[in-house]
Phi, psi and omega in degrees: 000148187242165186205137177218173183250150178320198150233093199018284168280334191297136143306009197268131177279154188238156172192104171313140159183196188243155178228114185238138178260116174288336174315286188306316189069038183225153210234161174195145154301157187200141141259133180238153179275140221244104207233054177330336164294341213255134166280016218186156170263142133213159209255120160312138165330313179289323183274326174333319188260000155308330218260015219019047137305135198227070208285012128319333215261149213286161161086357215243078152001147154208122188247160173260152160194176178225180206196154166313318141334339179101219187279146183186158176286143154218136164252148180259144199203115175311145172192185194201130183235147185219117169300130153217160200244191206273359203248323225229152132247133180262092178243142191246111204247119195219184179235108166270143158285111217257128196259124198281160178313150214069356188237167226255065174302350191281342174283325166293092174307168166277119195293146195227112189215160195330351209256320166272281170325329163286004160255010190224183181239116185249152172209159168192144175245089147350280168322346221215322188040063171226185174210134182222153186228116124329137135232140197275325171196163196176157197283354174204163166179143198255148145287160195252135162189173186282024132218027140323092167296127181261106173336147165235153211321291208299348129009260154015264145356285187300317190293281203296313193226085180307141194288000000 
């Protein structure tokens, strides 16, 4: 079970995780705002390119779309993102979206949508200030104990989308 939390006064629920951009081969912590609405991950521009994302770079698509933020560019970008619970690490190898110039990414976190979540089982209690996540399928998962190998992203990688 993964578990995350309110965001103190806000009602938006949060949930940590790693995020690795396969183009880049860079890795990062992330809190994401927990979004039922979002058909999609997506990442703001700005941190998208801490990660060296580069939407110069040839092959990298850009669709409109809209969001609670309103209308916007997004480029699309393989990654892999990775939950861990007190048992378990959970990798989900998806096409997150990286959201393109107009719209005000610096207000926008990065979003945890439906492209995950529709694989897990969510539940959350106000009272309790908690978020508990089942998660029900994913593209790999390790038990964690002390011989365990823990994969590394490009592991990862390699598993989802074989050359």
């Amino acid at each position: 079970m993964l578990r995350g939390s309110f965001g103190g006064s806000e009602a938006r629920l949060w949930l940590s995780g790693d995020i690795f951009l396969v183009r880049s081969g860079e890795a990062r912590s992330l809190n994401f705002l927990v979004d039922t609405g979002a058909s999609r991950t997506i990442l703001p521009e700005e941190i998208a390119r801490d990660l060296g994302f580069d939407p110069s770079a040839t092959g990298i698509a850009r669709v409109d779309s809209t969001g609670f933020g309103g209308a916007f560019k997004m480029y699309s970008e393989r990654a892999v993102l990775q939950f861990t619970s007190a048992d378990s690490l959970y990798f989900h190898a998806i096409e997150v979206g990286v959201m393109a110039g107009g719209a005000d990414s610096s207000t926008i976190p990065p979003i945890l949508g439906l492209d995950i979540l529709n694989q897990w089982r969510v539940s959350f209690s106000r009272l309790d200030d908690l978020l508990r996540c089942d998660v029900l399928s994913c593209t790999h998962e390790v038990a964690r104990g002390p011989r365990e190998r823990v994969p590394r992203f490009e592991e990862v990688v390699r598993m989802a989308w074989p050359a």
